[in-house]
C-alpha positions as a Markdown table, in Angstrom:
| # | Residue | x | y | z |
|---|---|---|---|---|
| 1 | Unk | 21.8 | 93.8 | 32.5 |
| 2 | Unk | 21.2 | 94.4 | 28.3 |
| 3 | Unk | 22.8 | 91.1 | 27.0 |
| 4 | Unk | 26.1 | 91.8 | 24.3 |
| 5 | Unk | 26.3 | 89.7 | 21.4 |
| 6 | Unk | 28.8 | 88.0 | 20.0 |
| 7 | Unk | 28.7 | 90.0 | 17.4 |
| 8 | Unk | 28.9 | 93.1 | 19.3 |
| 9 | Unk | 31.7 | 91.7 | 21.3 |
| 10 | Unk | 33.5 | 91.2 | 18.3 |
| 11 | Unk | 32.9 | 94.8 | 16.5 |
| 12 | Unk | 36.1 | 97.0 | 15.5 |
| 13 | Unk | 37.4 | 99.1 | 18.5 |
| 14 | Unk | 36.9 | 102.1 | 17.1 |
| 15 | Unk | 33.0 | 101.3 | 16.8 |
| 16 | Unk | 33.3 | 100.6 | 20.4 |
| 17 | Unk | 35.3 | 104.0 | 20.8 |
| 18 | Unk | 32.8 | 105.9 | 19.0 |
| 19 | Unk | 29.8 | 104.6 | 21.5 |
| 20 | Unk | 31.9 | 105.8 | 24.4 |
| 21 | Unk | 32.0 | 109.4 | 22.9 |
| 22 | Unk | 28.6 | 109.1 | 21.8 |
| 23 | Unk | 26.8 | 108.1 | 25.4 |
| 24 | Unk | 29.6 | 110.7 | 27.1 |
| 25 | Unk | 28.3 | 113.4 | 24.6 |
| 26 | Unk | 24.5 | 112.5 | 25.7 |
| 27 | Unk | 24.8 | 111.8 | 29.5 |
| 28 | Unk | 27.1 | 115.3 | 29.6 |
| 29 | Unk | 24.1 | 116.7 | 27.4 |
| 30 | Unk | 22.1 | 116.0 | 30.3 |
| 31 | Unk | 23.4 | 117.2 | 33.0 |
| 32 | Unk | 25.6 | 119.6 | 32.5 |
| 33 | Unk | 22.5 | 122.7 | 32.4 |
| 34 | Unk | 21.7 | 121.6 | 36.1 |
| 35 | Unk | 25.2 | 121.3 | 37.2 |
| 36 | Unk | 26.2 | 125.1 | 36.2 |
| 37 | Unk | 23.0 | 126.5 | 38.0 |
| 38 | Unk | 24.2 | 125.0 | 41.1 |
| 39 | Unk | 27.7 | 125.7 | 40.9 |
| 40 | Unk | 27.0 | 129.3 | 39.6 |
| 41 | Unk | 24.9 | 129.8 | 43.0 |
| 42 | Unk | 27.6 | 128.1 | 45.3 |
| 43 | Unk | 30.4 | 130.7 | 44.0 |
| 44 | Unk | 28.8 | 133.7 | 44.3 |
| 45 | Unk | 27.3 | 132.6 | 47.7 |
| 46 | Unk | 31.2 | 132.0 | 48.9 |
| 47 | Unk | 32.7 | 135.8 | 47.3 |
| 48 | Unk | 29.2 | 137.7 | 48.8 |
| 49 | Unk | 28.8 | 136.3 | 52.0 |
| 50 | Unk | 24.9 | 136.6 | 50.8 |
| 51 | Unk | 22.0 | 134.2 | 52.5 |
| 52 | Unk | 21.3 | 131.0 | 50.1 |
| 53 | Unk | 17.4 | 132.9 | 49.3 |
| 54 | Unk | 19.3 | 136.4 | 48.3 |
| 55 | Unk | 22.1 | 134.6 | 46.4 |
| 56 | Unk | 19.4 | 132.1 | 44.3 |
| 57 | Unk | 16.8 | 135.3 | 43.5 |
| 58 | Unk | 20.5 | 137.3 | 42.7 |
| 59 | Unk | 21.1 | 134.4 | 40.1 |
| 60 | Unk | 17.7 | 133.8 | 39.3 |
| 61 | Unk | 17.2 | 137.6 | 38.5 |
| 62 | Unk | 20.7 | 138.3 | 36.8 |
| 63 | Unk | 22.3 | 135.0 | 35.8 |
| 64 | Unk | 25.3 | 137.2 | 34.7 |
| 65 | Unk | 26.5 | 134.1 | 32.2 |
| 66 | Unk | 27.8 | 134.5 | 28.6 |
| 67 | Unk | 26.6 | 131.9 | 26.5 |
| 68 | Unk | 30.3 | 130.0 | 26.2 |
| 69 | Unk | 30.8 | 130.1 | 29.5 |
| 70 | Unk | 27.3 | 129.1 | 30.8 |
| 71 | Unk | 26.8 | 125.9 | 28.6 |
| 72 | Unk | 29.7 | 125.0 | 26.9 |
| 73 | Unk | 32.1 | 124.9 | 29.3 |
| 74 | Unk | 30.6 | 123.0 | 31.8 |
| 75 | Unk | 29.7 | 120.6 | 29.0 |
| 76 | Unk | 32.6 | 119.8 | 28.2 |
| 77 | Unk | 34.0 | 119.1 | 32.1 |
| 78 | Unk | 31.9 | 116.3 | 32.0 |
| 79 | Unk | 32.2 | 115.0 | 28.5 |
| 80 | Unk | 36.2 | 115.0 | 29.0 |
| 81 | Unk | 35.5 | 113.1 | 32.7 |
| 82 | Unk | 32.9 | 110.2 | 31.1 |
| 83 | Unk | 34.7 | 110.1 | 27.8 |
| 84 | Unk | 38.2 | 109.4 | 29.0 |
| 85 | Unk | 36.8 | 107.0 | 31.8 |
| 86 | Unk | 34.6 | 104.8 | 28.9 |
| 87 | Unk | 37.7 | 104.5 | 26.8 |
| 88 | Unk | 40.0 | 103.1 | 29.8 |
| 89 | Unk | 36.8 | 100.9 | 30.2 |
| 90 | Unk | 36.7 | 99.6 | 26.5 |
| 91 | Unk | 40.6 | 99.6 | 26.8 |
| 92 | Unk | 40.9 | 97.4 | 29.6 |
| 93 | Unk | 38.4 | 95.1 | 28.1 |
| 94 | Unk | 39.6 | 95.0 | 25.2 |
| 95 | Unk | 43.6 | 93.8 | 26.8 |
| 96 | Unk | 42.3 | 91.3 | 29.3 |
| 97 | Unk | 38.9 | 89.7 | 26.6 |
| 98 | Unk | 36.5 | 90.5 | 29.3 |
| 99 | Unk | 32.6 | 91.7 | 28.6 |
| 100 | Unk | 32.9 | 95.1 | 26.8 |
| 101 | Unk | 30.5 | 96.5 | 29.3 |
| 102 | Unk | 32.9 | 96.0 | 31.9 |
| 103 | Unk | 33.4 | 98.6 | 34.3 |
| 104 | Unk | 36.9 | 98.8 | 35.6 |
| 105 | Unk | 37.9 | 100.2 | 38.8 |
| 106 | Unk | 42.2 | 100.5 | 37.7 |
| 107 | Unk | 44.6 | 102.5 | 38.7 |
| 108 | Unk | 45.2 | 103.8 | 34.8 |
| 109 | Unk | 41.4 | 105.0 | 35.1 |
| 110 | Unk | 41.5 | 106.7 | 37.9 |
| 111 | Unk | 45.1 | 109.0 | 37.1 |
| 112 | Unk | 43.7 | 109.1 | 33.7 |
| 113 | Unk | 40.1 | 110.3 | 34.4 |
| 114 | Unk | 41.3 | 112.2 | 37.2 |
| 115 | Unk | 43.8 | 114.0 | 35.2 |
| 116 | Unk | 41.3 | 115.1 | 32.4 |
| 117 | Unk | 38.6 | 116.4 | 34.2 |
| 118 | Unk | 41.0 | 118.3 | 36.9 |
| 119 | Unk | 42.1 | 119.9 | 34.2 |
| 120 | Unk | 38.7 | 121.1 | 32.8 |
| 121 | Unk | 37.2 | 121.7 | 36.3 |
| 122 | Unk | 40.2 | 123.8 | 37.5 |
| 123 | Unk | 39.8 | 125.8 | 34.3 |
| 124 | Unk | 35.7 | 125.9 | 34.4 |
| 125 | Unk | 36.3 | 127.1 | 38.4 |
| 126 | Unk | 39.0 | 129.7 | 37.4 |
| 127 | Unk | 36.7 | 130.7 | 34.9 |
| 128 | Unk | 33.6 | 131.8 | 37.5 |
| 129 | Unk | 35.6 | 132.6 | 40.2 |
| 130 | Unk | 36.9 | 135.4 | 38.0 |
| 131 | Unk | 33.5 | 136.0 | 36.3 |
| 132 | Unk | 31.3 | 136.0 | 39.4 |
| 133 | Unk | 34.4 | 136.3 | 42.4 |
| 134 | Unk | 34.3 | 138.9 | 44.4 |
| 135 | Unk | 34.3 | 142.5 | 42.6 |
| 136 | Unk | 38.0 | 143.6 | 44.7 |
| 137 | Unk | 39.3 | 140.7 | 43.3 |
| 138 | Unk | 40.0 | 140.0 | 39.4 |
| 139 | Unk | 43.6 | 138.9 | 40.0 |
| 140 | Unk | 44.4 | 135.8 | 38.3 |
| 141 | Unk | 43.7 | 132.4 | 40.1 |
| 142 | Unk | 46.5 | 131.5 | 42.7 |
| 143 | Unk | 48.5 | 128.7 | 43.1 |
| 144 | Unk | 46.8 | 127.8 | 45.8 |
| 145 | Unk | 43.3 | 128.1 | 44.6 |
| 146 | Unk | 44.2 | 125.1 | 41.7 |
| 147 | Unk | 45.9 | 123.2 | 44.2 |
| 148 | Unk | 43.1 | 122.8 | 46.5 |
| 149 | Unk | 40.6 | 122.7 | 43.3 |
| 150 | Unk | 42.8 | 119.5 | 42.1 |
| 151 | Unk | 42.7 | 117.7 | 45.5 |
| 152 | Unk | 38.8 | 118.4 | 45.2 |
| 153 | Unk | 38.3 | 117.1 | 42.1 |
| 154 | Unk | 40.8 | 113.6 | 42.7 |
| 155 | Unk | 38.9 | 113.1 | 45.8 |
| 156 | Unk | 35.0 | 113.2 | 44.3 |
| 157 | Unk | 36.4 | 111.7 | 40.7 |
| 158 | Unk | 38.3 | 108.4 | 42.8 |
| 159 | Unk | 34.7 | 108.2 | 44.5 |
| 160 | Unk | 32.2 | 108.5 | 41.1 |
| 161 | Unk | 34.7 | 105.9 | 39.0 |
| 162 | Unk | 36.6 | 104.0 | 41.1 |
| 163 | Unk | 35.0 | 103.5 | 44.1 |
| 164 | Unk | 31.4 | 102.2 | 42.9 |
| 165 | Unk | 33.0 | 99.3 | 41.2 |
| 166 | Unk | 34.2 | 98.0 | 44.8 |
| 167 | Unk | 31.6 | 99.3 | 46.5 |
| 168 | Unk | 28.7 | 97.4 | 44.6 |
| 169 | Unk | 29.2 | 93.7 | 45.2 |
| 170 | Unk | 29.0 | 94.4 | 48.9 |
| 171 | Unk | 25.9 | 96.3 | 48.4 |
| 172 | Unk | 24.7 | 93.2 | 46.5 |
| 173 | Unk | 26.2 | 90.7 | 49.6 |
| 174 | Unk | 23.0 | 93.1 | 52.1 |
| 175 | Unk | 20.3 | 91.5 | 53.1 |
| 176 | Unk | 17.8 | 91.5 | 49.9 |
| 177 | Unk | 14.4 | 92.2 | 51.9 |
| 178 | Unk | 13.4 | 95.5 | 53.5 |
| 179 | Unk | 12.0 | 98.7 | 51.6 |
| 180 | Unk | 15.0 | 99.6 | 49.3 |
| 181 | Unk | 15.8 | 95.5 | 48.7 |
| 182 | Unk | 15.6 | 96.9 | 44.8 |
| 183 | Unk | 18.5 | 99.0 | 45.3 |
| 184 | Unk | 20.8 | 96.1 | 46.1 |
| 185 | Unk | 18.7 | 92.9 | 43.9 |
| 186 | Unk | 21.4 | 92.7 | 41.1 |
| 187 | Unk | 24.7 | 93.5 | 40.4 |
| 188 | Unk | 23.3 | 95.9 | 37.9 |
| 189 | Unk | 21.2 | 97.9 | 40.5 |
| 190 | Unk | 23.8 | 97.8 | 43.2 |
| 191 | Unk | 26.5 | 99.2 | 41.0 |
| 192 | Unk | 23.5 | 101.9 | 40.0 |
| 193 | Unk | 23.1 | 102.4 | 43.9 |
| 194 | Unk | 26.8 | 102.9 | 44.4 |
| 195 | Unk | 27.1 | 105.4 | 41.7 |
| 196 | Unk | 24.5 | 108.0 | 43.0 |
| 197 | Unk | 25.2 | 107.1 | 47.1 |
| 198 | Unk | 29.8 | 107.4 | 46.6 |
| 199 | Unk | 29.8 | 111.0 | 45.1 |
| 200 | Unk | 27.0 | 112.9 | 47.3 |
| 201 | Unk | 28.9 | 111.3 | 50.2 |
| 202 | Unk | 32.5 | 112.4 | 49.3 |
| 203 | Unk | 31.1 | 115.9 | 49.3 |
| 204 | Unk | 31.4 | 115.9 | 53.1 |
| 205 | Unk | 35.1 | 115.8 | 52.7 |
| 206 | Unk | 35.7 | 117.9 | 49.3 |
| 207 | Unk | 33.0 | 120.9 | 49.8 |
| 208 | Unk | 35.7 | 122.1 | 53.0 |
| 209 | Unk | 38.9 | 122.0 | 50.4 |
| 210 | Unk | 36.5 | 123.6 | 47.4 |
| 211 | Unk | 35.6 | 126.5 | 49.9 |
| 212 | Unk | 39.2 | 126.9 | 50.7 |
| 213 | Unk | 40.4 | 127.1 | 47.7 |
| 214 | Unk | 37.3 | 130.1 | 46.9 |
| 215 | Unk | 38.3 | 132.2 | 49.7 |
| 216 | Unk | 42.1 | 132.1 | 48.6 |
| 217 | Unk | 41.3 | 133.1 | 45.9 |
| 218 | Unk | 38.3 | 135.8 | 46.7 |
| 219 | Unk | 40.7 | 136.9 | 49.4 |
| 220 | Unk | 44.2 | 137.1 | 48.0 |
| 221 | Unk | 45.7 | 138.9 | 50.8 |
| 222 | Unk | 47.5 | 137.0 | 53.5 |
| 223 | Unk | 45.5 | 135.9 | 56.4 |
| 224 | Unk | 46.0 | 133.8 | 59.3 |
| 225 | Unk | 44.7 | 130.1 | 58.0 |
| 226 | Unk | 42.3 | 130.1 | 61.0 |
| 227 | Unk | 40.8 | 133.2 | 59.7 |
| 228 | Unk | 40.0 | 131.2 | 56.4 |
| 229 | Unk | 39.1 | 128.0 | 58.5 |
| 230 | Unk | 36.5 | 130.3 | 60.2 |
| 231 | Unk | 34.9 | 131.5 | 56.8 |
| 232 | Unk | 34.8 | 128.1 | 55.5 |
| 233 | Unk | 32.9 | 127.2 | 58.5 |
| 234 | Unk | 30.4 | 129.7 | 58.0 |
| 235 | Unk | 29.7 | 128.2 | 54.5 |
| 236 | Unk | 30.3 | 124.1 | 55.0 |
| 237 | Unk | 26.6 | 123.6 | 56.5 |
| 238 | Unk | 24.8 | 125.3 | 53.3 |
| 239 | Unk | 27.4 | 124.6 | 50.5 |
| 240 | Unk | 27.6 | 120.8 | 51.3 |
| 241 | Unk | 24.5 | 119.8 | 50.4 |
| 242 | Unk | 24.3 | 122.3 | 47.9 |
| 243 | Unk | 27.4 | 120.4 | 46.2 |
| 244 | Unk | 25.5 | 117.3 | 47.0 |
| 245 | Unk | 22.8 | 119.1 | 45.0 |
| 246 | Unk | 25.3 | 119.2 | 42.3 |
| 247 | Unk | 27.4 | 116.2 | 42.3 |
| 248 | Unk | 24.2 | 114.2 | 42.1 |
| 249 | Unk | 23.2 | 114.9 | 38.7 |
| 250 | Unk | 27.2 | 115.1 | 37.3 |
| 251 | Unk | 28.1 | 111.9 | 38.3 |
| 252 | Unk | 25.2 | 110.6 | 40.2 |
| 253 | Unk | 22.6 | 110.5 | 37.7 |
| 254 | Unk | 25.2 | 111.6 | 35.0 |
| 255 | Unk | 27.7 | 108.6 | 36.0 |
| 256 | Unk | 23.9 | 106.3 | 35.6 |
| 257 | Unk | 23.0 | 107.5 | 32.8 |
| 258 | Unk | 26.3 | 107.4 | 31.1 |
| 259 | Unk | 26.8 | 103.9 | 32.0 |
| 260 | Unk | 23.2 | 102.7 | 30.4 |
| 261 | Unk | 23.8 | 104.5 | 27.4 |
| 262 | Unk | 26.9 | 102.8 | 26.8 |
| 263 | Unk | 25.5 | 99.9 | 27.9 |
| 264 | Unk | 22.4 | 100.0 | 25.9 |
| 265 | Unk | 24.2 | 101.3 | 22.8 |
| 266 | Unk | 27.3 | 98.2 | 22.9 |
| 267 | Unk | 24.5 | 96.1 | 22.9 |
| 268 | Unk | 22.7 | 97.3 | 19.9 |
| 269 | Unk | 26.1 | 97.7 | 17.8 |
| 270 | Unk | 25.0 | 96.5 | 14.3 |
């Protein structure tokens, strides 16, 4: 782990604020491209009922995206998620004179994180459901749909914030020889493992409740549930790993590389 100074410990808050936004801005910069491709796929898959090779040469061949919506949006999703989560971080250091690289794992973080980026994700999803949903349906996004978007995104955003911070010292307590003894040899490279392993497996639980809330709203007419149950079926075995795909790189490697830019940048503070 990059060694803080003193003086670094000591800089103004807002200096500290300012490297929060800064290695948000970057890590988002990173990601976000990848992230869109995958989710763009994943939607139309769900409103088509295509095979995964027709949907990705579909995309591939006409990515149907307007520039706002293709970048910038998704951008922002995850600046607004590691943003909001470095500032509780520098927060809660800052109250209890702890390390300013801390990473916290508090309840304030997690209603606080959670709240932001449910509220970006649920408008990014409205967004491409509408733009790339099926053709029948150009209804606004029902009730429904965002409720099952937000449990989604509380579930995978508890797992990528919160739960790595608990997870990671009993990663570090495994045995340290084997092959993938580097994963778990420091606090530092458990807490890295824990970041990419706790959102790829929370997909197993939140793909189910995003495919729900996609055919609600590409099929707004009423249904017996078992009917939708049945369709999300269908989808679960490809869209799951497919999300995995996803999450991986938003707050897998996004989560990572947030967290050693912040890290790396606290350190160097002038």
């Amino acid at each position: 782990m990059a060694a803080v100074s003193v003086e670094a410990q000591e800089r103004p808050i807002w200096a500290i604020f300012g490297v929060d936004l800064l290695s948000a801005t970057c890590a988002s910069a990173l990601v976000s491209p990848w992230v869109t491709a995958i989710d763009v796929v994943v939607v139309r898959k769900a409103a088509t009922g295509a095979s995964l090779g027709a949907t990705i040469r579909s995309f591939l061949s006409k990515p149907k995206m307007p520039p706002l919506g293709g970048i910038v949006i998704p951008f922002l999703v995850y600046f607004g998620t590691y943003s909001t989560a470095n500032l509780c971080d520098s927060i809660y250091a800052a109250s209890h004179d702890l390390d300013i690289t801390t990473i916290s794992s508090t309840m304030p973080k997690f209603l606080s994180t959670t709240a932001v980026s449910t509220a970006l994700c649920v408008y990014k999803d409205g967004y491409f459901a509408k733009l790339l949903g099926s053709s029948a349906v150009k209804a606004a996004v029902p009730r429904r749909s965002f409720a099952l978007f937000t449990t989604r995104d509380a579930v995978t955003v508890f797992a990528s914030f919160n739960m790595p911070s608990i997870i990671a010292p009993k990663l570090h307590q495994l045995p340290s020889n084997g092959p993938l003894s580097s994963l778990v040899s420091s606090e530092e490279a458990s807490l890295r493992t824990a970041q990419m392993i706790m959102p790829a497996a929370i997909q197993i639980v939140s793909t189910p409740i995003h495919l729900l809330g996609l055919d609600y709203n590409n099929r707004q007419e009423k249904l017996p549930f078992r009917e939708r149950i049945a369709a999300v079926r269908k989808h679960v075995h490809v869209a799951t790993p497919l999300r995995m795909m996803r999450i991986i790189p938003a707050f897998g490697i996004g989560s990572v590389a947030n967290t050693s830019f912040r890290r790396s940048m606290l350190s160097n503070l002038p």
